[in-house]
C-alpha positions as CSV (number, residue, x, y, z in Angstrom):
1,X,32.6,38.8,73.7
2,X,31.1,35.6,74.1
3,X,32.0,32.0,74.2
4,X,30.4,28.8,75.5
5,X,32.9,27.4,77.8
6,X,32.3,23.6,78.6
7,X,34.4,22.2,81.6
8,X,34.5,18.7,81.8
9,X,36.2,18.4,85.3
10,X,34.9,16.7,88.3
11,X,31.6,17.2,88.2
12,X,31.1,19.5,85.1
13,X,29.2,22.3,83.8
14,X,28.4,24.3,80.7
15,X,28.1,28.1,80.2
16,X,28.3,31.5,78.5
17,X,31.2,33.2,79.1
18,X,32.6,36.9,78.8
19,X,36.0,37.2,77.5
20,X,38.2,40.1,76.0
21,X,38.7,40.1,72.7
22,X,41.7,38.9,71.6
23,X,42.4,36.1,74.3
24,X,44.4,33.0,72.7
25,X,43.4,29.9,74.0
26,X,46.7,29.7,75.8
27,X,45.8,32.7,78.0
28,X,42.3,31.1,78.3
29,X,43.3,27.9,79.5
30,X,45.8,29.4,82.3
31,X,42.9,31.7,83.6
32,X,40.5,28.6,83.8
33,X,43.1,25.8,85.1
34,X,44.3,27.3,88.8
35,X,45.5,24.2,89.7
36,X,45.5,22.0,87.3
37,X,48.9,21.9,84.0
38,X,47.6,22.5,80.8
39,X,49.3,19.3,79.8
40,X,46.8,17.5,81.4
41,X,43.5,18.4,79.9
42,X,42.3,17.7,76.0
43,X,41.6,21.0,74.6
44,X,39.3,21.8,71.9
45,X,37.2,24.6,70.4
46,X,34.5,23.9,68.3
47,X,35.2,20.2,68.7
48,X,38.4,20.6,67.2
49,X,42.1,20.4,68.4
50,X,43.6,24.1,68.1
51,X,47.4,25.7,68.2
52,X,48.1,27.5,71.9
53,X,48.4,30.6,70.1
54,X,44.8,30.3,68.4
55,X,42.3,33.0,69.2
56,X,39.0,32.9,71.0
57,X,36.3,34.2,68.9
58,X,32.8,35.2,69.8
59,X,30.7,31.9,69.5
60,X,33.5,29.5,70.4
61,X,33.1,26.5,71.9
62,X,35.6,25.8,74.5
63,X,35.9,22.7,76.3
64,X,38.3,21.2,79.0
65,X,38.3,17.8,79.3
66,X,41.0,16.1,81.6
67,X,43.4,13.3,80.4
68,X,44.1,12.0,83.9
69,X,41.4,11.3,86.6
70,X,43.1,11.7,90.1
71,X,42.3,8.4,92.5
72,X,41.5,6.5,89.2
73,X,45.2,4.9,89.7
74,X,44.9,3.7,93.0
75,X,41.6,2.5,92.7
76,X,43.3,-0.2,90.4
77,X,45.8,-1.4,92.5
78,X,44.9,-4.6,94.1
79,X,42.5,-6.2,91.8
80,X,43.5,-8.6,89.7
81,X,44.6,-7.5,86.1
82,X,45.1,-11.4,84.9
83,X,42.6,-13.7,84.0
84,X,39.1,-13.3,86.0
85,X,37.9,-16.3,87.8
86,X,34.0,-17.1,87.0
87,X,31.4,-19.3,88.8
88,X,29.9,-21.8,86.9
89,X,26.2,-22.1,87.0
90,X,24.3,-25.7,86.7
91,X,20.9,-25.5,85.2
92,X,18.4,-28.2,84.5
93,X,17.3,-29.1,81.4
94,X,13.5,-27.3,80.3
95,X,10.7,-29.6,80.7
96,X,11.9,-31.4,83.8
């Protein structure tokens, strides 16, 4: 059977997918995620949050989005999360 399975990680991609009838969404998800905790990732089918034990049916949409974006973290460290300093700019009045 047949589902649309949208992965949202890293770069992404979108496509048709052949899976046994039958599959929950659990099973799904730990085929898909090799390396990655289920935990971490907003699952949906047909845009809508679903139980682990739900099962795939042929038209589903699937996707995997992930909750935490490795690097994002550190990326933050070391800039300044209080009140931003700003230049001020001196025009002249128009017409001058």
């Amino acid at each position: 059977m047949k589902i649309l399975y949208i992965n949202n990680d890293g770069g992404g991609f979108a496509d048709y997918i052949t899976i046994e009838p039958e599959t929950t969404i659990s099973h799904f998800v730990d085929q898909r995620l090799k390396h990655g905790i289920a935990a971490d990732y907003l699952i949906r089918v047909n845009r809508q949050p679903v139980s682990s034990d739900y099962l795939l049916q042929a038209g589903d949409r699937v996707s995997l989005t992930p909750t935490k974006i490795e690097g994002a973290l550190e990326e933050c460290f070391g800039q300044s999360h209080g009140r931003r300093e700003t230049q001020r700019v001196q025009f002249a009045p128009a017409g001058r």
